[in-house]
Biopython code that builds the backbone (N, CA, C, O; Angstrom):
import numpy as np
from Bio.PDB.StructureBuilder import StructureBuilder

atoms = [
    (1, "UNK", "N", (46.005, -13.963, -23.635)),
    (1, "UNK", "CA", (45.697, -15.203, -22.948)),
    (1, "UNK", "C", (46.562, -15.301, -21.693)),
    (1, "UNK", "O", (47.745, -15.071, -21.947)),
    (2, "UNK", "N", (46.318, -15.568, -20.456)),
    (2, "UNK", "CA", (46.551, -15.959, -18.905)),
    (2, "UNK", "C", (47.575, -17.136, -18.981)),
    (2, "UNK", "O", (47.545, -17.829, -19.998)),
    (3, "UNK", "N", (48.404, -17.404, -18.081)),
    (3, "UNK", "CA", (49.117, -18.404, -17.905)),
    (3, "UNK", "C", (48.132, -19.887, -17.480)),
    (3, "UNK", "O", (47.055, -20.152, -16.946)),
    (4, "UNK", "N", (48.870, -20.332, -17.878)),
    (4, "UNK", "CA", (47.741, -21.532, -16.958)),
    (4, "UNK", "C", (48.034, -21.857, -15.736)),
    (4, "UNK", "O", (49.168, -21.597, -15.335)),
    (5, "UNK", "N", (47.325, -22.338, -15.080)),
    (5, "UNK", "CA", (46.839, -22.289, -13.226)),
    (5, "UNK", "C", (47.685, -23.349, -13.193)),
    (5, "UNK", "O", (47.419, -24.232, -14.009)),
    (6, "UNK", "N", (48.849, -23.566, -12.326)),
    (6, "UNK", "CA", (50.007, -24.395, -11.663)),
    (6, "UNK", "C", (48.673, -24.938, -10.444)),
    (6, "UNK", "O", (48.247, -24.284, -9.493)),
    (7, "UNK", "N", (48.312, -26.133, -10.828)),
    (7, "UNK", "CA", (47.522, -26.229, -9.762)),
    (7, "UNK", "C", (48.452, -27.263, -8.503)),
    (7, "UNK", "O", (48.018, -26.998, -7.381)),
    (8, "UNK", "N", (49.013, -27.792, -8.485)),
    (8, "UNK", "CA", (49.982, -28.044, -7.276)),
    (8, "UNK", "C", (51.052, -26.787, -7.507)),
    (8, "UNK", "O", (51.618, -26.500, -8.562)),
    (9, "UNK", "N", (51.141, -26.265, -6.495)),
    (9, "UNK", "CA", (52.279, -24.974, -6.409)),
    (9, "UNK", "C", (53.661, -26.083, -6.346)),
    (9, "UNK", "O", (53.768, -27.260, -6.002)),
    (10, "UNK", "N", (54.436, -25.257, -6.761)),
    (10, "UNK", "CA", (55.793, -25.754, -6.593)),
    (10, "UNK", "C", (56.108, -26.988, -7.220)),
    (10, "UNK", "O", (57.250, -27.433, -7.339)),
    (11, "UNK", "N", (54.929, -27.599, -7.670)),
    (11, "UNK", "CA", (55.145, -28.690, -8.361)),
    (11, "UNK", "C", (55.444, -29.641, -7.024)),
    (11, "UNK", "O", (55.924, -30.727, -7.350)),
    (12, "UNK", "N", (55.289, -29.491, -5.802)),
    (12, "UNK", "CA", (55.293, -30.669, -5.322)),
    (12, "UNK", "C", (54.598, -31.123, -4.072)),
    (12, "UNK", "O", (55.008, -30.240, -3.319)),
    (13, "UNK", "N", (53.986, -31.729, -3.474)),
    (13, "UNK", "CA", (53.185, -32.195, -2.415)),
    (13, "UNK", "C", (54.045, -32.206, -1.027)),
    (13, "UNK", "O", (53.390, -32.045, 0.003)),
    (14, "UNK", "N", (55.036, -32.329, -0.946)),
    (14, "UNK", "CA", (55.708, -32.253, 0.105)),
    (14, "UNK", "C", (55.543, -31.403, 0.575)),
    (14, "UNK", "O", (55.174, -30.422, -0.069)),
    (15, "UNK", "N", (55.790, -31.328, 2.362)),
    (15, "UNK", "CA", (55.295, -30.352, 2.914)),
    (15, "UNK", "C", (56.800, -30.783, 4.226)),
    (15, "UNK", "O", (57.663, -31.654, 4.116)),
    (16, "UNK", "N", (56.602, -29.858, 5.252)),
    (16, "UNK", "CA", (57.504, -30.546, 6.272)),
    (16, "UNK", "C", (56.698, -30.821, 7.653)),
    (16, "UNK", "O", (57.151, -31.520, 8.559)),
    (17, "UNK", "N", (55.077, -29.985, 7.693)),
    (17, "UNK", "CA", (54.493, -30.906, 8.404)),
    (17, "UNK", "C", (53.048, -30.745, 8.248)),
    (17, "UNK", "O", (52.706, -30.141, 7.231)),
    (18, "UNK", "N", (52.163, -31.134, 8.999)),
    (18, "UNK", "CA", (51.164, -31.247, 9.044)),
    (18, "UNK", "C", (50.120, -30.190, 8.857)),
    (18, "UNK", "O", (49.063, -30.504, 8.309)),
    (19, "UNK", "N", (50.340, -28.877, 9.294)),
    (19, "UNK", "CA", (49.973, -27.636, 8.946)),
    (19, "UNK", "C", (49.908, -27.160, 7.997)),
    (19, "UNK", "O", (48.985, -26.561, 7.447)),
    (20, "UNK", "N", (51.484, -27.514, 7.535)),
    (20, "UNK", "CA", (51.925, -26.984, 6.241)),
    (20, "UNK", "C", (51.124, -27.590, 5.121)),
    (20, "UNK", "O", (50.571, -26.926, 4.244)),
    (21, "UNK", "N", (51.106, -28.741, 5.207)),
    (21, "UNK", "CA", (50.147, -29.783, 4.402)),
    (21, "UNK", "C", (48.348, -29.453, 4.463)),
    (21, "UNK", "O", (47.588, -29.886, 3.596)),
    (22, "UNK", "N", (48.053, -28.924, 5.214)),
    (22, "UNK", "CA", (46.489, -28.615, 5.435)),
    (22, "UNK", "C", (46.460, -26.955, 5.053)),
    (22, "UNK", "O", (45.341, -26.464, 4.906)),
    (23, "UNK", "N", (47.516, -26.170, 4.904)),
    (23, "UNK", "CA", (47.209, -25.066, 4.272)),
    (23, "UNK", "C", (47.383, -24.870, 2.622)),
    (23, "UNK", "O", (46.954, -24.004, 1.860)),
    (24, "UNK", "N", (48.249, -26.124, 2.398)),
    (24, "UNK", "CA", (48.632, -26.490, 1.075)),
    (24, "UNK", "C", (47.521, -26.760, 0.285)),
    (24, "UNK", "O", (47.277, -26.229, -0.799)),
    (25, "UNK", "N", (46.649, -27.859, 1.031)),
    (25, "UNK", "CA", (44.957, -28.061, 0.974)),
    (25, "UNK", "C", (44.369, -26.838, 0.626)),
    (25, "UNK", "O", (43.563, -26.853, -0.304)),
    (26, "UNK", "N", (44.574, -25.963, 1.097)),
    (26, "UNK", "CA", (43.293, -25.053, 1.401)),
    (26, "UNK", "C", (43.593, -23.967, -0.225)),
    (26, "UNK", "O", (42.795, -23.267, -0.849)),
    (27, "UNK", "N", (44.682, -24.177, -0.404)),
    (27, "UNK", "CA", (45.382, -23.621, -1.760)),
    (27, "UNK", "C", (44.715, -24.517, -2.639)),
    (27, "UNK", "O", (43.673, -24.333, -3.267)),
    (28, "UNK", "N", (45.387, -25.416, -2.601)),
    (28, "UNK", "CA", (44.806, -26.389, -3.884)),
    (28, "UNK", "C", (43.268, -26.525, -4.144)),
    (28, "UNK", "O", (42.776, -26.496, -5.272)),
    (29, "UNK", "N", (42.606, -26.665, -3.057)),
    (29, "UNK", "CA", (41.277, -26.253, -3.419)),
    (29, "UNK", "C", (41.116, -25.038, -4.314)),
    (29, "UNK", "O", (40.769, -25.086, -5.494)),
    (30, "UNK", "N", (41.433, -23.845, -3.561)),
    (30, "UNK", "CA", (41.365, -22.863, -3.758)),
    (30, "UNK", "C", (41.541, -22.820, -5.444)),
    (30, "UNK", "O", (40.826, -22.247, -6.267)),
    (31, "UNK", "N", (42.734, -23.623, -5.650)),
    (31, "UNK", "CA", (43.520, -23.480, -7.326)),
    (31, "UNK", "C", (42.491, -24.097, -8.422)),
    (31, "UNK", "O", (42.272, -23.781, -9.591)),
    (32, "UNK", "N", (41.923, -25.153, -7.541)),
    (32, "UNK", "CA", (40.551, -26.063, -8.924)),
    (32, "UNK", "C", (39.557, -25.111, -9.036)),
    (32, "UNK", "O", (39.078, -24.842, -10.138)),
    (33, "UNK", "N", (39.014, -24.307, -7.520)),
    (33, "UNK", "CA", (38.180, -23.342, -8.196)),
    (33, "UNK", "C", (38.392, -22.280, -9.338)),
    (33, "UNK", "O", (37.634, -22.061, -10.283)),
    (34, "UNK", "N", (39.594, -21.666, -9.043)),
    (34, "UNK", "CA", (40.152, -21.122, -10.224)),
    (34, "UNK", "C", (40.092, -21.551, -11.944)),
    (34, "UNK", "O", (39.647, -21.177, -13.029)),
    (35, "UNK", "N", (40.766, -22.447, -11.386)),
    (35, "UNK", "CA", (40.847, -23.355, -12.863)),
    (35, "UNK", "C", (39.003, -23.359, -13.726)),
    (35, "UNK", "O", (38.680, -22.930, -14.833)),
    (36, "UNK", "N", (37.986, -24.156, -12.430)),
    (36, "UNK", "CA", (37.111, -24.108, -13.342)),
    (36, "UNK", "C", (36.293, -23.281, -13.665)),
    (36, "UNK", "O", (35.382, -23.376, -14.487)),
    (37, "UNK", "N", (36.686, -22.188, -12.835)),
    (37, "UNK", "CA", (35.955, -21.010, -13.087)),
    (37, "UNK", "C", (36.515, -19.662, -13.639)),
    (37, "UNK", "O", (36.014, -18.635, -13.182)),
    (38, "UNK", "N", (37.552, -19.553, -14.622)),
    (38, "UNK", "CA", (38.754, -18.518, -14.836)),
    (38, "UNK", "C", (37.875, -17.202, -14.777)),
    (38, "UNK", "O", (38.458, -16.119, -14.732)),
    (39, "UNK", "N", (36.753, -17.247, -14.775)),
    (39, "UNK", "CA", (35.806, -15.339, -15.197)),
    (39, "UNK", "C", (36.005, -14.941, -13.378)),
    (39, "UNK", "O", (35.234, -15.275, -12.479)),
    (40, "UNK", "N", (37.084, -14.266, -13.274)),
    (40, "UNK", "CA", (37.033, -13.482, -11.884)),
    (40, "UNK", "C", (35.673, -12.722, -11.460)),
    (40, "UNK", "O", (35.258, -12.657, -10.303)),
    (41, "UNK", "N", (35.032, -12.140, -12.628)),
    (41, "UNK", "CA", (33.724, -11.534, -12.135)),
    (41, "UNK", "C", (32.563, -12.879, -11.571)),
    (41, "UNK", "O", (31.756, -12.993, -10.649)),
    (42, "UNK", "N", (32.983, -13.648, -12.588)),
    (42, "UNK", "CA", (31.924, -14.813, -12.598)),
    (42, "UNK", "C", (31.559, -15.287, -10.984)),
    (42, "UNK", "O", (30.477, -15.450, -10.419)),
    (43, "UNK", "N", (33.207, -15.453, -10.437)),
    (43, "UNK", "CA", (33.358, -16.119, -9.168)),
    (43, "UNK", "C", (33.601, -15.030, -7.962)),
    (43, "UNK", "O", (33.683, -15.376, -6.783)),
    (44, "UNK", "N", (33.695, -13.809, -8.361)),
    (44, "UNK", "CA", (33.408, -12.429, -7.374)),
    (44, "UNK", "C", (30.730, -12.344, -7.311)),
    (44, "UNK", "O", (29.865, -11.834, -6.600)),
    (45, "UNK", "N", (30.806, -13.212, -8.551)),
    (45, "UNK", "CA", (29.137, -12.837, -8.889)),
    (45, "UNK", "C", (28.701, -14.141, -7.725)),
    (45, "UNK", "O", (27.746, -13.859, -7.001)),
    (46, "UNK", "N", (29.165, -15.142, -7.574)),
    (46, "UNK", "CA", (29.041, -16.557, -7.054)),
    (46, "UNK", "C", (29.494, -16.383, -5.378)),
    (46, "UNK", "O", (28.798, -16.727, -4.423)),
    (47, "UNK", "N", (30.518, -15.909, -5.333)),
    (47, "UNK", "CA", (31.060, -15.846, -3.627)),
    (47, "UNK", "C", (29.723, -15.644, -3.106)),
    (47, "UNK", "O", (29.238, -16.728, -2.781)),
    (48, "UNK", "N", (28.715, -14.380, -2.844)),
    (48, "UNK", "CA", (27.982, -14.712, -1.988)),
    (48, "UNK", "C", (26.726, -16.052, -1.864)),
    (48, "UNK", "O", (26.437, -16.662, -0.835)),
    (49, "UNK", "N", (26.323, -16.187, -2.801)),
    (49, "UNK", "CA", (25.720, -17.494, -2.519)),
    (49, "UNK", "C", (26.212, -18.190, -2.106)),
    (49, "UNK", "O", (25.795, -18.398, -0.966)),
    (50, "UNK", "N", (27.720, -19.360, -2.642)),
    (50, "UNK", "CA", (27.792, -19.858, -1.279)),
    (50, "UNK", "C", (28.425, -19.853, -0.251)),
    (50, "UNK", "O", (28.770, -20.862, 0.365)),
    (51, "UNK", "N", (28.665, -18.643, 0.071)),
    (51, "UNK", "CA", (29.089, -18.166, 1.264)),
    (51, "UNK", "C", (27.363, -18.387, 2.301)),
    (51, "UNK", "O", (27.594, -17.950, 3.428)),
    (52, "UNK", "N", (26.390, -18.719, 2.241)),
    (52, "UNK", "CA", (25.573, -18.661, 2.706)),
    (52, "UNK", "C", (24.829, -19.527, 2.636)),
    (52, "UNK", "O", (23.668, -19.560, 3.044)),
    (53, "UNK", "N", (25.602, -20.550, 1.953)),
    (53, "UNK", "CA", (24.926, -22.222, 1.757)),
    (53, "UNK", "C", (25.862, -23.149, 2.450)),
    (53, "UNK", "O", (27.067, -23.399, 2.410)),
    (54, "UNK", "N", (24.489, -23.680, 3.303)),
    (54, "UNK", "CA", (25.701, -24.190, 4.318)),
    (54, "UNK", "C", (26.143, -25.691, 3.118)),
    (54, "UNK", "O", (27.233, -25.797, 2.558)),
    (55, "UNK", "N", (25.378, -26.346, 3.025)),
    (55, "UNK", "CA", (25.855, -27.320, 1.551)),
    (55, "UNK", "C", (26.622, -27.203, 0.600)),
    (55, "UNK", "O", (27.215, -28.190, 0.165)),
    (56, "UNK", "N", (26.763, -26.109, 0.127)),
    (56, "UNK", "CA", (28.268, -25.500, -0.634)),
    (56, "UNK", "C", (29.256, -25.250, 0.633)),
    (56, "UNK", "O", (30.406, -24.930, 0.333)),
    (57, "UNK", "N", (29.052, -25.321, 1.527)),
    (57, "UNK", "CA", (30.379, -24.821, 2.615)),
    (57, "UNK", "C", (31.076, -26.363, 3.121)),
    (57, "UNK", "O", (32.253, -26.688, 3.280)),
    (58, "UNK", "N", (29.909, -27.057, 3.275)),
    (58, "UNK", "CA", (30.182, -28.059, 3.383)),
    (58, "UNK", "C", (30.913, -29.505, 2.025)),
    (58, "UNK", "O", (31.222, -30.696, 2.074)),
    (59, "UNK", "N", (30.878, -28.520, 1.100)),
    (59, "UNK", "CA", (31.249, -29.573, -0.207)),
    (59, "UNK", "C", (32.987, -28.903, -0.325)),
    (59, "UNK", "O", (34.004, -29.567, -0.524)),
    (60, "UNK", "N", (32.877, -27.363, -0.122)),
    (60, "UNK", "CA", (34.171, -26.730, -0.133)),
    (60, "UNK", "C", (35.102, -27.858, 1.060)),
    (60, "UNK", "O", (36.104, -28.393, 0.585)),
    (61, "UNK", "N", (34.782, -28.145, 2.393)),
    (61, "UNK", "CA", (35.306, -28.423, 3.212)),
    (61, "UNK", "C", (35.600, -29.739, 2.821)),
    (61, "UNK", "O", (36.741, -30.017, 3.190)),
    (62, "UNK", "N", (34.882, -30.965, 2.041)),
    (62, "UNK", "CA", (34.941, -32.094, 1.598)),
    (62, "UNK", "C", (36.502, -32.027, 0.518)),
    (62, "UNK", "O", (37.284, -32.977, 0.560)),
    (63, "UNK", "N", (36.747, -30.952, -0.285)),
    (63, "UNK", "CA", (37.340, -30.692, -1.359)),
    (63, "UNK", "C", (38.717, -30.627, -0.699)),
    (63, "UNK", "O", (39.437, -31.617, -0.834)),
    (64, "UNK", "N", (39.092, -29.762, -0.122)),
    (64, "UNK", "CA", (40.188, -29.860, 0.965)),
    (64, "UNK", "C", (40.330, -31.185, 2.106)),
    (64, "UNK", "O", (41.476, -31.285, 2.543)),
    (65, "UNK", "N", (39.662, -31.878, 2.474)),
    (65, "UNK", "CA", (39.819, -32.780, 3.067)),
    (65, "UNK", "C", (40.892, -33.745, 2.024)),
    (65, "UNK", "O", (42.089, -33.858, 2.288)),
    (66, "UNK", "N", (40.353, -34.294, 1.020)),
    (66, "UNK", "CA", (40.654, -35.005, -0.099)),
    (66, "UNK", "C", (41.669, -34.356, -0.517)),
    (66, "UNK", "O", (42.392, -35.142, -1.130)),
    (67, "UNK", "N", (42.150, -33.194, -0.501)),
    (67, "UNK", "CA", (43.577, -32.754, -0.806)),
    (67, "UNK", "C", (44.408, -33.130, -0.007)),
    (67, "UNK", "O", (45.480, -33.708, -0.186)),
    (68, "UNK", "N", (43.591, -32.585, 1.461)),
    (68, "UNK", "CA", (45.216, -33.202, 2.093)),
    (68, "UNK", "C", (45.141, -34.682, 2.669)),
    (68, "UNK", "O", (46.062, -34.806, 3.476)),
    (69, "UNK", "N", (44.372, -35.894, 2.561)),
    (69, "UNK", "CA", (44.204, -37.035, 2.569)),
    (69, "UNK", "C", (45.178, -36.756, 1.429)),
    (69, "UNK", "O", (46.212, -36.714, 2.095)),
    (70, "UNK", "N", (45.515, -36.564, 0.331)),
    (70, "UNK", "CA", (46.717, -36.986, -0.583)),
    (70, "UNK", "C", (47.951, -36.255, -0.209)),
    (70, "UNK", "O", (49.011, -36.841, -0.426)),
    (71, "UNK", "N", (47.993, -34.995, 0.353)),
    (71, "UNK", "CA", (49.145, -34.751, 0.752)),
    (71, "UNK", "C", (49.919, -35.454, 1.589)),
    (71, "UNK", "O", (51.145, -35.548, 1.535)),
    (72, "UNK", "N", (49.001, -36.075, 2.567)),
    (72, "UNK", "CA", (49.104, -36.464, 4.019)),
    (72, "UNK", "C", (49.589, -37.571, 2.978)),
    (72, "UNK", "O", (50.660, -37.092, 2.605)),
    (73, "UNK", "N", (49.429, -38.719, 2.324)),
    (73, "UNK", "CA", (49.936, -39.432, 2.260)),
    (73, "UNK", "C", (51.370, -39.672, 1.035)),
    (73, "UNK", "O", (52.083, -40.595, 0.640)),
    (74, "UNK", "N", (51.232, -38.521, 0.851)),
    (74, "UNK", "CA", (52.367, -38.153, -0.188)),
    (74, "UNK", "C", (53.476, -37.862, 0.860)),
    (74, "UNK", "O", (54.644, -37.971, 0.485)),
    (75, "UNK", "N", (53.222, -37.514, 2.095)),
    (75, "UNK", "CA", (54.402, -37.312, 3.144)),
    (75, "UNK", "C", (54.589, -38.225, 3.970)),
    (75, "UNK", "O", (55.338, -37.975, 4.914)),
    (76, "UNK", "N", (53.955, -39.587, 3.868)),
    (76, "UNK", "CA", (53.935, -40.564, 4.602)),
    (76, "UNK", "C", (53.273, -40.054, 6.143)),
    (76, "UNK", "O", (53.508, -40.394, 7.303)),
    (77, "UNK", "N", (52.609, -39.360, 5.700)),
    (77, "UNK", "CA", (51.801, -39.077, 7.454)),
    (77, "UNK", "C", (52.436, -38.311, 8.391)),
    (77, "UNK", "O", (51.951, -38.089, 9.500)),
    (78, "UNK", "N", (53.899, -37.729, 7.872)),
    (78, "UNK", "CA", (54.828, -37.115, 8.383)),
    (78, "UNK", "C", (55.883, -38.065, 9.413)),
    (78, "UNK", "O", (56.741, -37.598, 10.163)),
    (79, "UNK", "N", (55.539, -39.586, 9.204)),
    (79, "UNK", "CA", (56.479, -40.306, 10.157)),
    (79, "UNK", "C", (57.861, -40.087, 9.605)),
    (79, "UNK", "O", (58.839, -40.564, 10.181)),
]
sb = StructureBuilder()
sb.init_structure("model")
sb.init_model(0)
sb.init_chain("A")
sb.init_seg("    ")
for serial, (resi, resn, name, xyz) in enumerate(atoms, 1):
    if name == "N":
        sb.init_residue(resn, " ", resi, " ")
    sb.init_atom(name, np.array(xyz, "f"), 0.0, 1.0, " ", f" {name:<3s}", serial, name[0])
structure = sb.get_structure()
């Protein structure tokens, strides 16, 4: 049996800026797909479809938004 998926890395949302926080996003997305999909073949069988849907590209991009809308405000906006 696999470790289980640390889905915030580091255990913490902080970031030191704004970049850092939108690539943090792009992880954490990255980490729920993982999570709900643990069959690596499953999600190596899936990449091309929606890689070619613009509606799945566009729901991926929604998913990360909403991450770092919480990062962003877990850092106070970086003020």
């Amino acid at each position: 049996m696999s470790e289980p998926i640390q889905l915030i890395p580091n255990n913490s949302l902080l970031t030191a800026s704004p970049e850092e926080g939108r690539q943090l996003a792009v992880k954490m997305a990255r980490l729920i797909i993982k999570a709900t999909q643990p069959d690596v073949a499953v999600r190596e069988k899936l990449r091309p479809v929606y890689a070619e849907s613009p509606e799945m590209l566009i729901a991926i991009g929604q998913v990360v938004a909403t991450e770092f809308a919480t990062i962003a405000a877990a850092n106070n906006y970086w003020r």
